[in-house]
N, C-alpha and C positions, 0 to 999 in steps of 0.2 A: 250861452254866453259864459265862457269860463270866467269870467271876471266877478258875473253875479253868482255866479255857484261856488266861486272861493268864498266868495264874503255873505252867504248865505246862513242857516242859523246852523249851530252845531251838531245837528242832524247829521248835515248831509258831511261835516266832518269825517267819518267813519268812510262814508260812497269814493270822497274825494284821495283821501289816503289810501285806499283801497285802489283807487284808479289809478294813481303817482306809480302805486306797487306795481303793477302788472304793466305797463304803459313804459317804465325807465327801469324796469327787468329788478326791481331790490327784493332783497333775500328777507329779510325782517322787517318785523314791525313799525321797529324801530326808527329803524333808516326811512319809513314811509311816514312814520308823524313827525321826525327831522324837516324832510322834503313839505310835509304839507305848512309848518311854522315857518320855513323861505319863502315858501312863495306866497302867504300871507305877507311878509313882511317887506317884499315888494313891486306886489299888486295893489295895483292904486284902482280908486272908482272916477279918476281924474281922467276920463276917455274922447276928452273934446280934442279934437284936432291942433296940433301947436303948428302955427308956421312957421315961425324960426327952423325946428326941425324938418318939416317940408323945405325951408330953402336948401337948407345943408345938403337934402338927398337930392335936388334938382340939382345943385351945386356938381356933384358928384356925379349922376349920370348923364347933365350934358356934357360930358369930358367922352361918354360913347356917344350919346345923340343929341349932338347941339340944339336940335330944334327944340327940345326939353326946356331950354334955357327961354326960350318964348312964353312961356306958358306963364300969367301971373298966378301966381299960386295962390295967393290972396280970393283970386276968383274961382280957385277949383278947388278949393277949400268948403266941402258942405257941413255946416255945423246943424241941419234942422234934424236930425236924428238925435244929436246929443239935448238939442233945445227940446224935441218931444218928451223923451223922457225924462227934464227938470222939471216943465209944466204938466204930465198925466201924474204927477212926484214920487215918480220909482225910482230915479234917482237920488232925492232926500231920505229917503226912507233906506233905502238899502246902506247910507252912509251913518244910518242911525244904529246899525248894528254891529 
């Protein structure tokens, strides 16, 4: 989960910059602790599904496949992943860091 490995402790800092470097071709150091303070700064551990933005994209692709526009999105909406990990509390925790 790249999401818990950004915001993981500053260990893996070093792994992750290290990955940015070779991954989006950067020449220096530099440019890879650049790149790794972006994309802390907008990685969120807010990973629960929004519907608002689910209608927008059903909005958008029943304009190719109307049938899309059937679908209540409200019900294909699964939030018990995001629910499992606030209750096993790997979620609290990792926002603790």
């Amino acid at each position: 989960m790249t999401v818990s490995f950004t915001f993981s402790t500053r260990a893996t800092k070093g792994k992750l910059a290290a990955t940015l470097k070779k991954h989006l071709r950067l020449t220096t150091d530099e440019d890879a602790e650049t790149s790794y303070h972006s994309l802390r700064s907008i990685t969120s551990l807010d990973i629960a599904p929004d519907a608002a933005t689910w209608k927008n994209i059903q909005r958008i692709s029943a304009k190719v496949n109307p049938k899309v526009a059937q679908v209540d999105v409200n019900e294909a909406i699964n939030t018990s992943i995001v629910k499992a990990l606030e209750d096993n509390g790997y979620l609290p925790e990792a926002k603790k860091k």
